[in-house]
NUMARRO-915676 format. One record per residue (C-alpha): residue number from 0; residue in three letters; x, y, z. Coordinates in steps of 0.1 Angstrom, whole numbers, padded with zeros to 4 digits. Layout:
! residues N
ATOM   i  aa     u     v     w
ATOM NUM ALA     X     Y     Z
...
//
This chain:
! residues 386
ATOM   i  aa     u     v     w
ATOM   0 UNK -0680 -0319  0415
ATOM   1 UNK -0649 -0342  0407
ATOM   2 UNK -0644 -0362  0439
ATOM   3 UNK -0613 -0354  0457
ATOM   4 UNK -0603 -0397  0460
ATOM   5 UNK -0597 -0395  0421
ATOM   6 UNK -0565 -0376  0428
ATOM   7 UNK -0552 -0393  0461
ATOM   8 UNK -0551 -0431  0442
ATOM   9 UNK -0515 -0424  0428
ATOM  10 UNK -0481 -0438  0433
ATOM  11 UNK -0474 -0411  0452
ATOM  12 UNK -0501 -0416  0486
ATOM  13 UNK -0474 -0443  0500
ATOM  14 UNK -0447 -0415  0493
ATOM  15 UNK -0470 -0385  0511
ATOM  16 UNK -0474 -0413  0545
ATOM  17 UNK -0437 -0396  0551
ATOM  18 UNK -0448 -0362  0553
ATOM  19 UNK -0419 -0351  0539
ATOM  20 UNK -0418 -0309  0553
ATOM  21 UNK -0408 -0282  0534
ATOM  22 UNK -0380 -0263  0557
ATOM  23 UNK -0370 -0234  0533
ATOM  24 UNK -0388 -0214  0500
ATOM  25 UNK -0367 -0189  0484
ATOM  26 UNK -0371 -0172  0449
ATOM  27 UNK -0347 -0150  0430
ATOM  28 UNK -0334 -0140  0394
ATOM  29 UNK -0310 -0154  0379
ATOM  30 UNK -0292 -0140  0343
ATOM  31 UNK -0271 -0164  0326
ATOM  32 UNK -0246 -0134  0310
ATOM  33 UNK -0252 -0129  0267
ATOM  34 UNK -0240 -0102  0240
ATOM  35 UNK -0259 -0075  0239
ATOM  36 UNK -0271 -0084  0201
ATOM  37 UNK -0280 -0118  0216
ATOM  38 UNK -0302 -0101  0236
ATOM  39 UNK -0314 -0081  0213
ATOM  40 UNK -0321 -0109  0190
ATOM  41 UNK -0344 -0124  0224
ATOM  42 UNK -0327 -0155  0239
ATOM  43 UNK -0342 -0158  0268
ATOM  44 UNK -0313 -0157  0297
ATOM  45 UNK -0335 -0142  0326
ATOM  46 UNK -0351 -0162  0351
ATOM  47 UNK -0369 -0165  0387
ATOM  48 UNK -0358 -0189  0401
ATOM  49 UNK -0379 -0208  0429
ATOM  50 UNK -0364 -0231  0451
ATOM  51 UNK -0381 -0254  0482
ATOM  52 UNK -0356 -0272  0502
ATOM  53 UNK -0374 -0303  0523
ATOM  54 UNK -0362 -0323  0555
ATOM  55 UNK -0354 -0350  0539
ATOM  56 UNK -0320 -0332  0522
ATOM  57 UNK -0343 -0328  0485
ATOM  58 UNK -0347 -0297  0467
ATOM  59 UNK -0368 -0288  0442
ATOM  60 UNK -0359 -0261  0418
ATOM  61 UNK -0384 -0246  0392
ATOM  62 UNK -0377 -0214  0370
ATOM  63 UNK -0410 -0200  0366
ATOM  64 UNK -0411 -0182  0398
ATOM  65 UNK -0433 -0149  0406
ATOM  66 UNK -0417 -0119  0420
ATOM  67 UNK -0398 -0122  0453
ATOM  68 UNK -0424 -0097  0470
ATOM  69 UNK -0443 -0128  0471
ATOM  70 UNK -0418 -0148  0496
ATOM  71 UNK -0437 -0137  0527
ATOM  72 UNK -0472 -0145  0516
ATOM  73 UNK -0454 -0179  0503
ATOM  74 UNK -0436 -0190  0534
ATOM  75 UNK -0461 -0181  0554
ATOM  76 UNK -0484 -0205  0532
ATOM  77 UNK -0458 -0235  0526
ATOM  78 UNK -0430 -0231  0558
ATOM  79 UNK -0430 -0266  0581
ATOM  80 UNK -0458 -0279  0560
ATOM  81 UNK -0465 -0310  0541
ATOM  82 UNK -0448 -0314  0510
ATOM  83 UNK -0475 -0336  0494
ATOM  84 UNK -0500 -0318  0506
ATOM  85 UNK -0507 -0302  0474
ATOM  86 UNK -0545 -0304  0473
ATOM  87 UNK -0549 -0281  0504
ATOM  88 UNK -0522 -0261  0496
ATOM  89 UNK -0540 -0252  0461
ATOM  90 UNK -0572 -0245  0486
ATOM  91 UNK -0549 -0225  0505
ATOM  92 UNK -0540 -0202  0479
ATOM  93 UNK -0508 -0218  0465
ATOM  94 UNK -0529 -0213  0425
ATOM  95 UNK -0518 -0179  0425
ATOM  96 UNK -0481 -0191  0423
ATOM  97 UNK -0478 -0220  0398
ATOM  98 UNK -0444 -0215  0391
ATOM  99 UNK -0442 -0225  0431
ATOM 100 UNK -0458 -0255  0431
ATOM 101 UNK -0435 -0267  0397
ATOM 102 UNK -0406 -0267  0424
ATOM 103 UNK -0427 -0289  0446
ATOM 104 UNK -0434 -0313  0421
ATOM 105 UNK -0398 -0309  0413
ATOM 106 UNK -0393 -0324  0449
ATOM 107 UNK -0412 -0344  0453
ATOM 108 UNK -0404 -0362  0418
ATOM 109 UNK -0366 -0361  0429
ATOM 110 UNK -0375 -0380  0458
ATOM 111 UNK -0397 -0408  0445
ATOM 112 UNK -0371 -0407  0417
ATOM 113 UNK -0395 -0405  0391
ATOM 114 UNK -0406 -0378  0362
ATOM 115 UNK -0436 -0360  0375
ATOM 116 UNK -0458 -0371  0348
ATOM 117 UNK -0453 -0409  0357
ATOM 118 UNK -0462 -0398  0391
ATOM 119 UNK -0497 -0388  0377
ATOM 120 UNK -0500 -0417  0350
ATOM 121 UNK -0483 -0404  0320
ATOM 122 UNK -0503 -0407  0291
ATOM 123 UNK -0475 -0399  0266
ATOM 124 UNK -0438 -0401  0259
ATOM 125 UNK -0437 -0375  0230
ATOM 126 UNK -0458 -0345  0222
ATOM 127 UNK -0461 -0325  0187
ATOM 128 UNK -0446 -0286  0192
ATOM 129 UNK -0460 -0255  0178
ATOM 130 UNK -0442 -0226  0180
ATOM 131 UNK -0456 -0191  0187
ATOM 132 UNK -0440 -0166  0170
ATOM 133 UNK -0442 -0129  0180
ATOM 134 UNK -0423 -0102  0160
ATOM 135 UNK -0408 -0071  0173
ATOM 136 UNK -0422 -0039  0166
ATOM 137 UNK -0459 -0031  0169
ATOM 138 UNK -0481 -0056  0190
ATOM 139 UNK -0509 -0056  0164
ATOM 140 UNK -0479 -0073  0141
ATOM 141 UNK -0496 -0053  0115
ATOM 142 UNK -0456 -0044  0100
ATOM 143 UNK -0450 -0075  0094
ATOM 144 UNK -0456 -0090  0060
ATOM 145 UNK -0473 -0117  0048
ATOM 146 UNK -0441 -0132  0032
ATOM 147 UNK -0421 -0125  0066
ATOM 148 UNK -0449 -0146  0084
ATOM 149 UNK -0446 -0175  0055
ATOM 150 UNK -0406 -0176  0057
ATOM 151 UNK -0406 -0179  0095
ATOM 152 UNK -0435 -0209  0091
ATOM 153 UNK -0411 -0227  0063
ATOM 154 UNK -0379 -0220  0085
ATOM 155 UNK -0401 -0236  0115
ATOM 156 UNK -0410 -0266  0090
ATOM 157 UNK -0381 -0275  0078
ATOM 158 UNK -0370 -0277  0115
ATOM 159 UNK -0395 -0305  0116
ATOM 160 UNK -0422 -0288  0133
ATOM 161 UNK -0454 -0291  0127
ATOM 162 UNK -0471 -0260  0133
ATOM 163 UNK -0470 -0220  0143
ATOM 164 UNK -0492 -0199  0162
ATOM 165 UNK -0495 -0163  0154
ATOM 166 UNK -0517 -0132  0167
ATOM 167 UNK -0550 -0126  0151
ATOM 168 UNK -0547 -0089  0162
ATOM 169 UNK -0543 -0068  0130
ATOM 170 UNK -0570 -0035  0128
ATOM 171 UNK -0588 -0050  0099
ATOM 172 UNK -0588 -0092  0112
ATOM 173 UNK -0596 -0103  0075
ATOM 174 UNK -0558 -0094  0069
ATOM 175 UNK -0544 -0124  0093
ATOM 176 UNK -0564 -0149  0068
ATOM 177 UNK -0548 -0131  0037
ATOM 178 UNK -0517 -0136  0058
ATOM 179 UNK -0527 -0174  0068
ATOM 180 UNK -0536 -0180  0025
ATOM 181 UNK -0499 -0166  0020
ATOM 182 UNK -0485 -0192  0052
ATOM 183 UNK -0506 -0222  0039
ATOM 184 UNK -0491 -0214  0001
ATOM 185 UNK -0458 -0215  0011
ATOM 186 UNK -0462 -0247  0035
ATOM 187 UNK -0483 -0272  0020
ATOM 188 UNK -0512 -0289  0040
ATOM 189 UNK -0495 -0309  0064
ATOM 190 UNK -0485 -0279  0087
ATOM 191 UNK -0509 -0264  0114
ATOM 192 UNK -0510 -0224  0114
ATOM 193 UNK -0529 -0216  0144
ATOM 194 UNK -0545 -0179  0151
ATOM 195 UNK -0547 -0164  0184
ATOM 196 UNK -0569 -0131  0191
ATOM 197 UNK -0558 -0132  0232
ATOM 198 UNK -0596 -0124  0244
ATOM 199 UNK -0588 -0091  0261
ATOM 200 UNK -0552 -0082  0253
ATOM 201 UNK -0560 -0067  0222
ATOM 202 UNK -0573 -0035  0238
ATOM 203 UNK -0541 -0027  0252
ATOM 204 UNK -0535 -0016  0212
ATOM 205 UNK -0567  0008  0211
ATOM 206 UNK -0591 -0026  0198
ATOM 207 UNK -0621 -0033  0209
ATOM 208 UNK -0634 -0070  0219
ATOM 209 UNK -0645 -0085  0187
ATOM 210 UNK -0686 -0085  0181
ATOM 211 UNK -0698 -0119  0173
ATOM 212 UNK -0705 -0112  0137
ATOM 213 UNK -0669 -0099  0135
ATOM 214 UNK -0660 -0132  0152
ATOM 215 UNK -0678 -0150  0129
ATOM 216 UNK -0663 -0131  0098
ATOM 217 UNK -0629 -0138  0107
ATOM 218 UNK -0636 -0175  0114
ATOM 219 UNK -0647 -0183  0080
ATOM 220 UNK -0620 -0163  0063
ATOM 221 UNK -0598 -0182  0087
ATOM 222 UNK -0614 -0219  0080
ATOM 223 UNK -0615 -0211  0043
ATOM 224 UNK -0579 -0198  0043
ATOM 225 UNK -0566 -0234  0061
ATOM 226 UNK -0564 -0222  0094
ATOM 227 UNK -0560 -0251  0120
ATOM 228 UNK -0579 -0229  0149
ATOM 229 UNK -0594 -0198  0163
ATOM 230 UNK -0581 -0192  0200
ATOM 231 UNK -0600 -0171  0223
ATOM 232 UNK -0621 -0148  0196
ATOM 233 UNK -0643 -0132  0223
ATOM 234 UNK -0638 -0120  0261
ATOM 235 UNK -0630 -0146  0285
ATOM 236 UNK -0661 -0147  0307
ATOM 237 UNK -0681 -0147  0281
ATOM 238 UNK -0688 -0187  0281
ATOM 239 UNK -0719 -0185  0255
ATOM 240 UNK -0708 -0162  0221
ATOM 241 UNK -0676 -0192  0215
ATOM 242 UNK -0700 -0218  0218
ATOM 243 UNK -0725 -0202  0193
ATOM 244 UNK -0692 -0196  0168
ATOM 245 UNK -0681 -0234  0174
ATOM 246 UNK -0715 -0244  0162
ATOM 247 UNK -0714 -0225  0130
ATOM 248 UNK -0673 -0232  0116
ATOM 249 UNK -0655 -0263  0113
ATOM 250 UNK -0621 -0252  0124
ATOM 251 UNK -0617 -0254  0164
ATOM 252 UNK -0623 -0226  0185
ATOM 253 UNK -0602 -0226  0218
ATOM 254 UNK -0593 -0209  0251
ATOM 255 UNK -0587 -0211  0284
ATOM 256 UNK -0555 -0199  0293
ATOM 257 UNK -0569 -0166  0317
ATOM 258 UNK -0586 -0189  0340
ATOM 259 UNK -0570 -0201  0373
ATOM 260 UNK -0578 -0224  0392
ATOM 261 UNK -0612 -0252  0378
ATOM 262 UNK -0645 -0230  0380
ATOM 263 UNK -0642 -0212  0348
ATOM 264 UNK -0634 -0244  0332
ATOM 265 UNK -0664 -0265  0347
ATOM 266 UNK -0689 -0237  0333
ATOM 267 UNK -0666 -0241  0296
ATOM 268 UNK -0682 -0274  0297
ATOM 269 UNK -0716 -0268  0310
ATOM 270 UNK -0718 -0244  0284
ATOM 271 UNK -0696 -0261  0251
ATOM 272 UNK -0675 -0228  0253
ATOM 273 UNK -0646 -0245  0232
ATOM 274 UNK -0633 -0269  0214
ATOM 275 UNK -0602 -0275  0234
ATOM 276 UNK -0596 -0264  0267
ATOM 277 UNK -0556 -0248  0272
ATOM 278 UNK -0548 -0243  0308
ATOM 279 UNK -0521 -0222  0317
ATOM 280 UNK -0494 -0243  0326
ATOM 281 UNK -0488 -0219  0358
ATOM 282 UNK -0514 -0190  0355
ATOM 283 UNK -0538 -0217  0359
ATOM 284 UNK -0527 -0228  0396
ATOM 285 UNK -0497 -0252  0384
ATOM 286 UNK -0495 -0287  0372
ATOM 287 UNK -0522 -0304  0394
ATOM 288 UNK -0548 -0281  0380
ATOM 289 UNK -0541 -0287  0343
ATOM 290 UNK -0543 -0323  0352
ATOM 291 UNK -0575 -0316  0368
ATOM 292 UNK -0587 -0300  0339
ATOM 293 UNK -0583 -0326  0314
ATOM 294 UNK -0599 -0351  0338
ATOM 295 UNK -0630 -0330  0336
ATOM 296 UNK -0624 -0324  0298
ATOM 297 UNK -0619 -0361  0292
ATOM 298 UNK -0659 -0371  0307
ATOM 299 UNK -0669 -0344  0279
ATOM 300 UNK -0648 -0362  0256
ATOM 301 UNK -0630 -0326  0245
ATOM 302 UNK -0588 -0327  0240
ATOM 303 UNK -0570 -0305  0267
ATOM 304 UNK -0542 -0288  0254
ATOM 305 UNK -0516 -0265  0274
ATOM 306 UNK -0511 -0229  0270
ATOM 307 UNK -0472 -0226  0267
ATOM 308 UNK -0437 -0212  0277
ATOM 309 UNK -0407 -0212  0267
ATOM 310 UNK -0365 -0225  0278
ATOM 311 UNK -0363 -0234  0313
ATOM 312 UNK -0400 -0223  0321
ATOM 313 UNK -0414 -0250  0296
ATOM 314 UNK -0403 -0279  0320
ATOM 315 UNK -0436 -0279  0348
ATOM 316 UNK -0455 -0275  0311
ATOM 317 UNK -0443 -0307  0297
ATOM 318 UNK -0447 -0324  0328
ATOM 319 UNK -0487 -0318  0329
ATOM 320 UNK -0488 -0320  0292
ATOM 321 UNK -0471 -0358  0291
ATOM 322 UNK -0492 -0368  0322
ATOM 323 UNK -0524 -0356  0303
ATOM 324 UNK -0511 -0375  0265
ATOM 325 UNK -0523 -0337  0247
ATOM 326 UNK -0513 -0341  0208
ATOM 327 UNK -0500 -0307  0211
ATOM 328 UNK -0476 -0283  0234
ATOM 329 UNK -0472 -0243  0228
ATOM 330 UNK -0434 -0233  0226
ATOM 331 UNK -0439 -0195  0233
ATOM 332 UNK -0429 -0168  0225
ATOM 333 UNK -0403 -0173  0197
ATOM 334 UNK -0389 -0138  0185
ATOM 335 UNK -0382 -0145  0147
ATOM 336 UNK -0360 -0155  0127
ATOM 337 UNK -0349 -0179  0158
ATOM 338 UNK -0357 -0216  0161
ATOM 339 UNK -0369 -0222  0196
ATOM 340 UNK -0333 -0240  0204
ATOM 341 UNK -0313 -0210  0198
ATOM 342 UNK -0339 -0187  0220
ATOM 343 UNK -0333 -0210  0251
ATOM 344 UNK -0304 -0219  0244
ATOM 345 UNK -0279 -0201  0275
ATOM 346 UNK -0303 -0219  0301
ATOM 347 UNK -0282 -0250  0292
ATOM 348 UNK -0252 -0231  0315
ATOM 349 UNK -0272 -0239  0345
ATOM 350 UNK -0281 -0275  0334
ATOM 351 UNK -0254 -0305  0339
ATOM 352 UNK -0263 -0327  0310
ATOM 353 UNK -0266 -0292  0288
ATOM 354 UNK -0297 -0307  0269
ATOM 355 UNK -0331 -0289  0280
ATOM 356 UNK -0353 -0313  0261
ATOM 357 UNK -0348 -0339  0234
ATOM 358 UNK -0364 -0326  0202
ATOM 359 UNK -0369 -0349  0173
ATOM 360 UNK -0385 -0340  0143
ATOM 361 UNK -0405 -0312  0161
ATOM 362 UNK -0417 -0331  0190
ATOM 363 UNK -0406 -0327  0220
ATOM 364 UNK -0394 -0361  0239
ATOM 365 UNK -0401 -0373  0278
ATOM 366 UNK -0374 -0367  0296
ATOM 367 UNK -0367 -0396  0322
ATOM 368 UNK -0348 -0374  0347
ATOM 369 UNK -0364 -0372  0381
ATOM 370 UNK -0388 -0343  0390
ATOM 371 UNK -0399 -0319  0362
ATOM 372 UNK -0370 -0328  0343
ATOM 373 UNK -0340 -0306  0347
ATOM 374 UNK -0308 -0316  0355
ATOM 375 UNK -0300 -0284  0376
ATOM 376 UNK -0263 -0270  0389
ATOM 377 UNK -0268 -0255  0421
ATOM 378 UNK -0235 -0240  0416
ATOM 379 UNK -0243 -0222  0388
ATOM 380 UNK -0273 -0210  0402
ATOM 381 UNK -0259 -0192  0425
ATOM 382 UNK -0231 -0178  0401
ATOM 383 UNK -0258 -0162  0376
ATOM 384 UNK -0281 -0150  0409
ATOM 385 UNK -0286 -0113  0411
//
């Protein structure tokens, strides 16, 4: 067990001595007005809002909040206590609302006037993006054509970045690596295409969890095809049948991203379940536990790579993934034919400086803004709250 001393030897113990209290938690939506055809098209103008206000006249402002049912069962958890206290808070039960404990990080960052990830050692200034692109229409994506998938990949290239992420969920799976042969054609070598089969959520389209010789199938096709990796092929508490496929293909085989909180991760390890670990950036229990994770990863010398967002959600991500120095952060979901910066791009109403993040060249900068980042407008805030 990872002693609890690794995480207390930070910048931020002489900052916690304060005990800075949290006085308020509210959460509520906020919709930053659009046309209907742009929101048809998917930019993403709807948010849940979380906000903790502290005695010492700080808020801390995240927008990847849980449903406002959950206030009670929050201030009940966080009213008149530490803000720092983050540790017992997570013992507490504060996992279950990442997007929670972003707008304490958010807080607490403002007040030691620091970006969170310098707060817990940055390891990185700049990160490499890959977009996630989900099509409208069927889940499966099985309507959407191999040359749609390859135009949306050469649109995201010549963006400058470096790689895209689509489902591996089509009825017969040796279609998504004809699909990936038709991706890699039209991009060249130099561009990741990643595949994701989601573990479970595939049998909310009438398919089954894929056998391991399925699994095994589909990865070769996959590796042979110039597929970068293979995310979450089997079910998720099955630790053993990813390890067995990791063993036998030379493309990575990942997951992570269903498990909250360290447990399922320490028995990823114990058994080699993947290649690279992805926490959830909040389904995982928030930004101290996806540090936690790639502590533990690092001593088994495996990457850890976030699980992503997207638009105002994405900033708690980034935090965790500059702290940890990943190579790679998810920008999800993109709705075709949009770059990532038109989908997010009404959350810059709410924002002062009207840049989210600095993207150059498809990697997305460290902001040096206090907290997780964002530059918020309380004022409009409260002009877009519903």
């Amino acid at each position: 067990m990872l002693s609890r001393r690794l995480f207390l030897t930070t910048p931020l113990a002489a900052l916690a001595a304060a005990k800075v209290k949290i006085t308020a938690v509210d959460i509520y939506p906020i919709r930053i007005p659009v046309t209907k055809d742009e929101a048809a098209a998917g930019l993403m103008h709807a948010f849940q809002v979380v906000e903790v206000t502290t005695d010492a006249g700080v808020k801390g402002y995240s927008f990847a909040g849980p449903a406002a049912s959950e206030l009670p069962a929050i201030r009940q958890l966080l009213a008149g206590a530490d803000l720092f206290a983050i540790e017992q808070h997570l013992d507490n039960g504060l996992a279950k609302w990442g997007g929670v404990e972003h707008a304490m990080w958010d807080a607490m960052g403002r007040i030691a006037k620091q970006p969170v990830h310098r707060l817990l050692g940055s390891g990185g200034q700049k990160v490499k993006a890959y977009v996630t692109c989900v099509w409208p229409g069927k889940a499966d994506q099985q309507h959407i054509t191999y040359q749609a998938q390859a135009e949306q990949a050469v649109r995201l290239q010549k963006a400058g970045y470096k790689g895209m992420k689509i489902r591996a969920w089509r009825p017969n799976p040796l279609d998504d690596a004809d699909a990936c042969a038709e991706i890699r054609a039209a991009t060249g070598p130099d561009f990741a295409i990643m595949f994701d089969r989601t573990a479970h959520l595939p049998q909310s389209v009438g398919q089954p969890v894929w056998s391991f010789e399925t699994g095994l199938k589909t990865a070769r096709a996959l590796e042979k095809a110039g597929a970068y990796w293979l995310e979450e092929p089997f079910a998720r508490d099955d630790y053993d049948s990813p390890a067995r496929l990791a063993a036998m293909v030379d493309i990575p085989i990942t997951g992570g991203e269903g498990y909250v909180g360290t447990s399922a991760f320490q028995q990823c390890l114990l058994h080699r379940t993947y290649d690279i670990l992805q926490p959830e950036g909040r389904g995982s229990g928030g930004i101290f536990t996806c540090r936690k994770v790639a502590f533990m990863a690092d001593a088994y010398h495996l990457p850890c790579i976030l699980h992503g967002t997207m638009a105002l959600m994405l900033a708690g991500w980034l935090q965790a993934t500059f702290a940890i120095g990943a190579e790679w952060q998810e920008v999800a979901l993109v709705t075709p034919p949009l770059l990532p910066q038109q989908q997010w791009a009404p959350g810059a109403k709410v924002l002062h400086n009207k840049e989210m993040y600095k993207v150059v060249n498809g990697e997305i900068i460290a902001s040096d803004l206090p907290g997780i980042g964002l530059d918020v407008i309380p004022e409009a805030l409260a002009e877009y709250r519903r």
